[in-house]
C-alpha positions in Angstrom: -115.3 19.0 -67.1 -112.4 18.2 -65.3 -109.4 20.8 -63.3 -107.0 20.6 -61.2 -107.1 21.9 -57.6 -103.6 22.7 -55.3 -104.5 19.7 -52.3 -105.3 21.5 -49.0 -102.2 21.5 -46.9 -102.5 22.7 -43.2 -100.2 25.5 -43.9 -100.9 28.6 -45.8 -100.6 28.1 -49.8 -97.6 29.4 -51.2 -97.6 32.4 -53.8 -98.2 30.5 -57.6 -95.4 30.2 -60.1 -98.0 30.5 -63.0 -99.4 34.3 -62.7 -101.2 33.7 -65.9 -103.6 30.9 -64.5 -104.2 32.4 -61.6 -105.3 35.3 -63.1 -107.5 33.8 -65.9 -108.7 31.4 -63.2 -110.0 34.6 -60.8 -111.1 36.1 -64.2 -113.2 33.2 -65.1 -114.9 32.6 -62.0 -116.0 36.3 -62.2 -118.2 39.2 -64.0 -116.3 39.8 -67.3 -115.9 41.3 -70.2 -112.9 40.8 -72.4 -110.9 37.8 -72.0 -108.4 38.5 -74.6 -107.7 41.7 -72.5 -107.1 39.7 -69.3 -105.1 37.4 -70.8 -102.6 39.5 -73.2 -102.0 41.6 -70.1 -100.6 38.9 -67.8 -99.0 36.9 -70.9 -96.9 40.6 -71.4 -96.0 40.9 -67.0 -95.3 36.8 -67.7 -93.2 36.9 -71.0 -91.6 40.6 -71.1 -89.1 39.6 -73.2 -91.6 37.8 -75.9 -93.6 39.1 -78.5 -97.2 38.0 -78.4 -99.8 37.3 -81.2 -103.5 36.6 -80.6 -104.9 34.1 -83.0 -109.1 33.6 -83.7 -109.3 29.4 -83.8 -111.7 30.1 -86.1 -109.7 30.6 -89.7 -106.4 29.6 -88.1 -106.4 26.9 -86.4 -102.9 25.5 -84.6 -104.4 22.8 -83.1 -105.9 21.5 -86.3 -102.7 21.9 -88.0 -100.8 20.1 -85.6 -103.2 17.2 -85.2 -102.5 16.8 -89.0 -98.9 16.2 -88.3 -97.9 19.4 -89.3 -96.2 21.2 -86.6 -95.0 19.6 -83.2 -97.2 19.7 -80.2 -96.8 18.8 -76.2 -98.4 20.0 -73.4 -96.0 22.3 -70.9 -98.5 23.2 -68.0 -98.7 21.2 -65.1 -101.8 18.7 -64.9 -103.4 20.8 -62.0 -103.1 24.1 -64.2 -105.5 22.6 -67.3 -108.7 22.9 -67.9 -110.2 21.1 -70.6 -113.8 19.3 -71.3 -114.6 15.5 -72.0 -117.5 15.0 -74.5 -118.7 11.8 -75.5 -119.0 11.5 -79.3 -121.6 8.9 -80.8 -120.5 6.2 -84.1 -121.8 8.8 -86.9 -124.1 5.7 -87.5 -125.2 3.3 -85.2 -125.2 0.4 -88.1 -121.9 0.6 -88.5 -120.8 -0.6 -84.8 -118.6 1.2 -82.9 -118.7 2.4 -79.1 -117.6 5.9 -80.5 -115.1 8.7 -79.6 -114.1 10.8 -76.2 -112.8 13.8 -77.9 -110.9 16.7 -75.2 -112.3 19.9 -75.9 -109.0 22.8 -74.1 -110.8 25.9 -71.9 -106.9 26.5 -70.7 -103.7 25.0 -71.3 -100.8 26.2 -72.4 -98.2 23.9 -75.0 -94.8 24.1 -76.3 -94.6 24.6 -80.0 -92.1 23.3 -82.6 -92.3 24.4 -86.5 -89.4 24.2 -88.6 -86.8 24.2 -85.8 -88.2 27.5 -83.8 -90.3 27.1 -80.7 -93.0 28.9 -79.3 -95.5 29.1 -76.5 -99.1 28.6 -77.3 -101.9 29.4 -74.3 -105.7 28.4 -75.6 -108.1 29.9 -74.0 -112.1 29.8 -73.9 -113.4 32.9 -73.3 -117.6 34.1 -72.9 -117.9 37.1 -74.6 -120.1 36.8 -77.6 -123.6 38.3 -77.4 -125.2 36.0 -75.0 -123.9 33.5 -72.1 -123.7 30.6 -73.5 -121.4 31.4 -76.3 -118.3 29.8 -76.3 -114.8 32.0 -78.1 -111.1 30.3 -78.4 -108.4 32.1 -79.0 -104.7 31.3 -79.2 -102.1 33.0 -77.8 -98.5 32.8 -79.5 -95.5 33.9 -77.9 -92.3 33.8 -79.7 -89.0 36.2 -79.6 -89.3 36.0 -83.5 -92.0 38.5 -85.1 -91.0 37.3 -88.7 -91.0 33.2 -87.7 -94.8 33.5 -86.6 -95.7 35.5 -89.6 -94.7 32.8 -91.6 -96.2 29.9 -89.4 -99.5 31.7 -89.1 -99.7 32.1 -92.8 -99.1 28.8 -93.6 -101.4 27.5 -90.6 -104.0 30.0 -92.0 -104.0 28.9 -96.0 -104.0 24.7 -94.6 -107.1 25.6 -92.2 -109.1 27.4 -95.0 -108.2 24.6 -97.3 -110.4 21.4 -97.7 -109.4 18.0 -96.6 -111.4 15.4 -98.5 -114.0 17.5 -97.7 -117.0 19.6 -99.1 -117.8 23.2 -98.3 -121.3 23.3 -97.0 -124.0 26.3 -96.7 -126.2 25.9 -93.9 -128.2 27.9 -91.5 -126.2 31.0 -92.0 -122.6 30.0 -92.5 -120.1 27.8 -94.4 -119.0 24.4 -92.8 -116.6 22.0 -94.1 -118.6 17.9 -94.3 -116.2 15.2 -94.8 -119.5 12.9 -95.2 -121.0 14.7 -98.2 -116.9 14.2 -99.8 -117.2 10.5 -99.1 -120.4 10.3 -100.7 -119.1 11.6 -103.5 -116.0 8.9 -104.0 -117.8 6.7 -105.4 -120.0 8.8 -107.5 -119.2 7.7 -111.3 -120.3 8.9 -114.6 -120.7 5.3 -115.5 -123.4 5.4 -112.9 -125.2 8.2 -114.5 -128.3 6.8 -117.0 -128.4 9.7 -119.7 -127.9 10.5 -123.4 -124.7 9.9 -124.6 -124.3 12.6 -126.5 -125.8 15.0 -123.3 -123.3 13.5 -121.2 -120.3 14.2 -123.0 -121.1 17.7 -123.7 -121.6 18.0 -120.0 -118.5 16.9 -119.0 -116.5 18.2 -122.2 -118.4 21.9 -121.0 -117.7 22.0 -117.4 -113.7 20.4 -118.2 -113.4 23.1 -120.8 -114.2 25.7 -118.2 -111.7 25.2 -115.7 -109.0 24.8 -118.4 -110.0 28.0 -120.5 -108.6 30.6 -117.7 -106.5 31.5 -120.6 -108.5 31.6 -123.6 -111.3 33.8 -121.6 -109.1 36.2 -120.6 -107.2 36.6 -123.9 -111.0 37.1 -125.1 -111.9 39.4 -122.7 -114.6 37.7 -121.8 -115.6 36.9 -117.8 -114.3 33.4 -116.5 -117.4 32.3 -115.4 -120.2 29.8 -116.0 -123.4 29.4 -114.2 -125.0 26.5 -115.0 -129.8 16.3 -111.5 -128.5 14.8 -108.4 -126.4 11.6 -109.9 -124.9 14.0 -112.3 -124.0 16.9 -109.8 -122.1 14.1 -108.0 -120.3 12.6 -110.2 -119.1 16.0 -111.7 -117.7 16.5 -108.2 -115.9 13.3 -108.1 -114.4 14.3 -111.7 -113.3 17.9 -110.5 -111.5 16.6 -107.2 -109.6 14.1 -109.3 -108.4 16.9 -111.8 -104.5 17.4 -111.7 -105.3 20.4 -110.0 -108.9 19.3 -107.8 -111.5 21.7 -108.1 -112.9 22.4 -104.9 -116.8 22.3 -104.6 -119.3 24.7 -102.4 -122.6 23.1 -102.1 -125.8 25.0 -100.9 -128.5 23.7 -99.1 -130.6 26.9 -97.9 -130.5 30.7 -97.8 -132.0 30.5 -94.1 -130.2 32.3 -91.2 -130.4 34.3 -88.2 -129.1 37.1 -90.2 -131.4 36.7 -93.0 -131.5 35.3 -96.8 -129.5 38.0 -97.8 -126.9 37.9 -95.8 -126.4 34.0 -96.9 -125.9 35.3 -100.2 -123.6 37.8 -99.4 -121.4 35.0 -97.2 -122.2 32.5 -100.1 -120.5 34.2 -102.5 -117.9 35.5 -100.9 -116.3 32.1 -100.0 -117.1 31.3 -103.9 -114.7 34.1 -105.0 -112.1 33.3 -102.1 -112.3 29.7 -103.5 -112.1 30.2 -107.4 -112.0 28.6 -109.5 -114.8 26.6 -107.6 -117.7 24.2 -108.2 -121.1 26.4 -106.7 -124.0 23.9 -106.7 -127.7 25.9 -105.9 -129.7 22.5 -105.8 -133.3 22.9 -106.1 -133.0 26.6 -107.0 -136.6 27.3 -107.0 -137.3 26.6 -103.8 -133.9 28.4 -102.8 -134.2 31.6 -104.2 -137.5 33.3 -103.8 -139.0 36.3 -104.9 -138.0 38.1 -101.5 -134.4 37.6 -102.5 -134.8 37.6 -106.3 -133.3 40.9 -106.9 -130.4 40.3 -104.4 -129.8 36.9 -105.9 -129.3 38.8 -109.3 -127.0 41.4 -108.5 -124.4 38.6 -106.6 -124.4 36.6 -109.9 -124.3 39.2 -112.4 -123.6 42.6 -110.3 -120.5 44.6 -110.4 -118.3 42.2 -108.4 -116.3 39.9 -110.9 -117.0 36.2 -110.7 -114.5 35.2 -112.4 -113.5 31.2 -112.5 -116.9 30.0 -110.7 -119.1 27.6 -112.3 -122.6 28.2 -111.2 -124.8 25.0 -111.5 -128.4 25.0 -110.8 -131.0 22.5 -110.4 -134.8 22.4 -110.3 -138.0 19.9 -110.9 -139.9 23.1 -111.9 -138.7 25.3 -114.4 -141.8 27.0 -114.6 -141.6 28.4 -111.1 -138.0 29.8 -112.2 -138.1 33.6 -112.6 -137.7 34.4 -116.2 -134.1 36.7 -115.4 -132.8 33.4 -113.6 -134.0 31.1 -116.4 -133.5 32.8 -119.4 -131.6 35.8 -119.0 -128.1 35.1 -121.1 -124.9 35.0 -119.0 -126.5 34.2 -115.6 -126.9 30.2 -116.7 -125.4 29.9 -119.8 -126.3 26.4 -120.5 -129.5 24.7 -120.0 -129.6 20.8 -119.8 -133.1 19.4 -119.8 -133.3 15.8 -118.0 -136.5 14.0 -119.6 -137.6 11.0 -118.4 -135.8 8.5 -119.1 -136.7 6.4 -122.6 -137.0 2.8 -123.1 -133.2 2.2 -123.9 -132.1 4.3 -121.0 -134.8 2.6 -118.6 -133.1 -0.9 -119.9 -129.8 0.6 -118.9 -131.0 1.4 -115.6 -132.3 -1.6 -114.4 -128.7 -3.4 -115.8 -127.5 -1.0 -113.3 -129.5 -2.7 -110.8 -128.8 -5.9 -112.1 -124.8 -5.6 -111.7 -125.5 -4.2 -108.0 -127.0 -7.3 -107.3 -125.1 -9.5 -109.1 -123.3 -11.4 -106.0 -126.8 -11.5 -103.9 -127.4 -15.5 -104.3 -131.4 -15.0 -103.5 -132.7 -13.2 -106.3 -132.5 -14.0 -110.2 -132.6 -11.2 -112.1 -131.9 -12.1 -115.8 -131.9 -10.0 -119.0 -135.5 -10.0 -120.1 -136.2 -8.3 -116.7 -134.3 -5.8 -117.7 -136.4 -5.4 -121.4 -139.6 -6.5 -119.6 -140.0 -4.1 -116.9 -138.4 -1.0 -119.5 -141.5 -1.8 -121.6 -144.0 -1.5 -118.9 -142.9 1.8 -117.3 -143.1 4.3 -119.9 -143.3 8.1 -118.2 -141.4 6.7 -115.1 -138.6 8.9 -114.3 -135.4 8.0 -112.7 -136.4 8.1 -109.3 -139.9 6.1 -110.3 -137.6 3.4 -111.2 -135.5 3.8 -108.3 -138.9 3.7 -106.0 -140.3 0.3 -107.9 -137.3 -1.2 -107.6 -136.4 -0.2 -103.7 -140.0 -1.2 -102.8 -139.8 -4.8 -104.6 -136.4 -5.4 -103.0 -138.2 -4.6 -99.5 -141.2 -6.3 -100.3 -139.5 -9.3 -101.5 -137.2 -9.0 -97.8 -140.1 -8.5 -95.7 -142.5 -11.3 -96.5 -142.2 -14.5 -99.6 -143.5 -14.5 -102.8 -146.5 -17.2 -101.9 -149.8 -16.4 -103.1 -151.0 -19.4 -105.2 -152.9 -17.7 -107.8 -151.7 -15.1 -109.8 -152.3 -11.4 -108.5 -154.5 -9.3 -110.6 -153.2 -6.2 -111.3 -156.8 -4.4 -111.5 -157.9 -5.5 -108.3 -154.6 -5.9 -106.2 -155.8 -9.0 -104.7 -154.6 -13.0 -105.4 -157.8 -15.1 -107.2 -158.3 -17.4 -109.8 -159.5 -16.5 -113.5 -163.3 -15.4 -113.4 -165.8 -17.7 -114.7 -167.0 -15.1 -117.2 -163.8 -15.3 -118.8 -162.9 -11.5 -118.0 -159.7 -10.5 -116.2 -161.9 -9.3 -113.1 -164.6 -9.5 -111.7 -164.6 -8.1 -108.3 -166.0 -5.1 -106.9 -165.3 -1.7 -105.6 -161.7 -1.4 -106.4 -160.6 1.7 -107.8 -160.0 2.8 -111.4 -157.2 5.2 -112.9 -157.0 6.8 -116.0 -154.1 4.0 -117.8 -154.8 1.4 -115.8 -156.4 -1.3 -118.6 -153.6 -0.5 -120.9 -151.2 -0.9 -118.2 -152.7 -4.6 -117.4 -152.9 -5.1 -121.2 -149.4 -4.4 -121.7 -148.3 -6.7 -118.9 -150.3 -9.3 -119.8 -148.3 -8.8 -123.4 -145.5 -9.3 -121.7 -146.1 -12.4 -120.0 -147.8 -14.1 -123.2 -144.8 -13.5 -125.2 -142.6 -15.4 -122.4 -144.1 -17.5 -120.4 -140.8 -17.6 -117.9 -141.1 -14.6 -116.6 -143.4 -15.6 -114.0 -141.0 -18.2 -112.2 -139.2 -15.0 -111.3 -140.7 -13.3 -108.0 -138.8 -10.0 -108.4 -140.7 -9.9 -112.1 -144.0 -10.6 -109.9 -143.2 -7.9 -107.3 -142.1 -5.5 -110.0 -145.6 -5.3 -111.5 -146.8 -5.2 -108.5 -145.0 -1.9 -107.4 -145.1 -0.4 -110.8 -149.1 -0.7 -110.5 -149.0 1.5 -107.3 -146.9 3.9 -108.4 -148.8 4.1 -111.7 -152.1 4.5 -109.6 -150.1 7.1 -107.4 -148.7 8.8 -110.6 -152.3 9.7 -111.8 -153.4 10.4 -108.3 -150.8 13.3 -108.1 -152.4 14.5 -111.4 -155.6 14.8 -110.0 -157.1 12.9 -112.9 -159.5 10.1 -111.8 -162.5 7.5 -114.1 
């Protein structure tokens, strides 16, 4: 923290030209407890002749807006009157490089304001007063001889900081916050990326598109404005909304926990939703969000007496069974219900193309076609993120240590040995059986018979290899064991 201090003179101090500084100064070192009272009443002795505004940083932020580029901003105190706080601020990911950011963090200073011509006088000022010490308030102070001039400046200030900037509005712990990461996740999320029916994708998009250009048509009907509805998906519906000619913001929530409680989170949650319609509400993993506790209150939000009008409600969950029945099946709380099945064999050959054009510039592993068809045919009940897992753990495997056993690994025991002299596939002992593994090893056995080139290809080798363990993992979570 740094602050100025008048240099010690031999002769007595003479009286301060800044009142206000020295009075918030001998506040602040002090018992207190109102600084916006301290402050308004030397800022009206100080500037009799101006009118004075105080302004919560909180939903209107000046310094924000003029970081933007949207109003003019210098400092007019003296060095030795500020008071403001250095803080280090790490890369947001140490991969990436960086040394990181010093960002200045005002407790007092006082700045010279220019908006459309007009000039005013801005103080910010930290304050203590929330319920315990070590809460921090701002406020701003706005001085100008024109009541109507910071009306209009506030508003506009106001509407830009409750506004996102390439950014996602964010539920957590008890109150909204705006995350510019989750938006730039989301920039490159593509439908294209998105392995699923082509007939269920359309009429996803088509229905949620529809939505948000029906305002019309529902209210000509009569009928509410509102539509409550995996991952991928959810994404790239985002990117498509913020790209619309008129971008649909999105709210995204990630828990009901707070110090106030779950139901005030739904309360706060759906409040911003109707400030924000027509908005994009995502409840992801909505069985593990909404609990029987808050069941009833969850209820009422959605489908109570306050109108909803132009939200789109989407919810996700693995386990529809744990849903309660008046979230799951109750008509016009989710209106449409899109089931995501595992993948079949087509979609599993599209998804490892996707795979296949992510690595298509990496020189060090050969991934042709029949991979594709080969490892689609051996991983029948594998969902999405099975795939994603056998293929994440061969790429690892594959980096971490070479393809060099010299016999071909058996896929019943896990370990590299020659053919038995029995003629059997195996012949060792105490490895463990699943229920699936022999037709599993039959059907990659198949597979290699009917092309005999697969094997030169180690990320073929280290795919059966993972799609074994997740097999034996699979059955495992099933509680079924031989």
């Amino acid at each position: 923290m740094t602050a100025g201090t008048n240099a010690t003179r031999p002769k007595p101090t003479p009286p301060s030209q800044n009142a206000t500084h020295d009075r918030w100064l001998k506040h602040s070192s002090g018992q207190r407890v109102n600084t916006d009272a301290i402050i308004v009443e030397a800022l009206h002795k100080e500037y009799p002749q101006l009118h004075l505004t105080v302004i919560s940083v909180y939903n209107t932020n000046l310094l924000g807006y003029a970081a933007a580029g949207k109003i003019g901003l210098a400092p007019m105190d003296k060095e030795q009157d500020r008071l403001s706080q250095t803080t280090y601020i790490a890369p947001a990911n140490r991969l990436s490089g960086g040394r990181g950011v010093l960002a200045t963090q005002p407790k007092y200073s006082k700045y010279l304001l220019d908006w459309q011509g007009k000039e005013f006088v801005m103080y910010v000022v930290e304050g203590r007063d929330a319920l315990d010490a070590f809460s921090e308030t701002y406020t701003q102070f706005l001085l100008s001889p024109s009541v109507e001039a910071t009306n209009q400046l506030l508003l506009e200030a106001g509407q830009w900081s409750n506004s996102l900037h390439e950014e996602v509005w964010v539920f957590d712990q008890g109150w909204w916050q705006k995350s510019p990461e989750l938006y730039d996740s989301v920039r490159s999320a593509s439908w294209d990326d998105v392995i699923l029916d082509k007939k269920m994708k359309d009429s996803i998009i088509d229905d949620v598109n529809t939505f948000f250009d029906s305002q019309d048509t529902y209210q000509k009907l009569r009928v509410p404005w509102k539509r409550n509805g995996k991952t991928v998906s959810i994404k790239a519906m985002m990117h498509t909304l913020y790209n619309r000619k008129q971008p649909v913001p999105t709210l995204y929530v990630k828990t009901l926990a707070s110090f106030a409680g779950p139901e005030y989170s739904i309360d706060q949650i759906f409040k911003r939703a109707r400030r924000e319609a027509p908005c994009y509400l995502i409840f992801e993993d909505l069985d593990s969000v909404v609990t029987d506790e808050v069941r009833s209150y969850f209820l009422n939000a959605v489908d109570g007496i306050q109108k909803n009008d132009g939200i789109l409600m989407v919810g996700s969950t693995n386990h529809l069974d744990r849903l309660d029945p008046g979230i799951a099946k109750r008509p016009s709380r989710f209106d449409r219900k899109y089931l995501f099945n595992n993948p079949t064999e087509a979609e599993r050959v599209l998804y490892m193309q996707y795979w296949q054009r992510k690595l298509s510039d990496n020189d060090e592993i050969e991934f042709p076609d029949k991979i594709c068809d080969a490892v689609a045919k051996i991983t029948g009940g594998f969902s999405f993120a099975y795939l994603q897992e056998a293929m994440v753990a061969s790429l690892l495997a594959l980096a971490r240590e070479s393809d060099s056993f010299a016999d071909e690994l058996c896929l019943e025991c896990m370990e590299a040995h020659g053919k038995p002299a029995s003629g059997g596939s195996c012949d060792r002992q105490g490895w463990r059986v699943f229920k699936g593994l022999y037709d599993f090893v039959w059907l990659v056995k198949q597979m290699d018979e009917k092309d005999e080139d697969l094997n030169s290809y180690v990320l073929w080798r280290e795919l059966k290899k993972q799609i074994r363990i997740l097999r034996e993992g699979m059955e495992e979570e099933k509680g079924v064991r031989k």
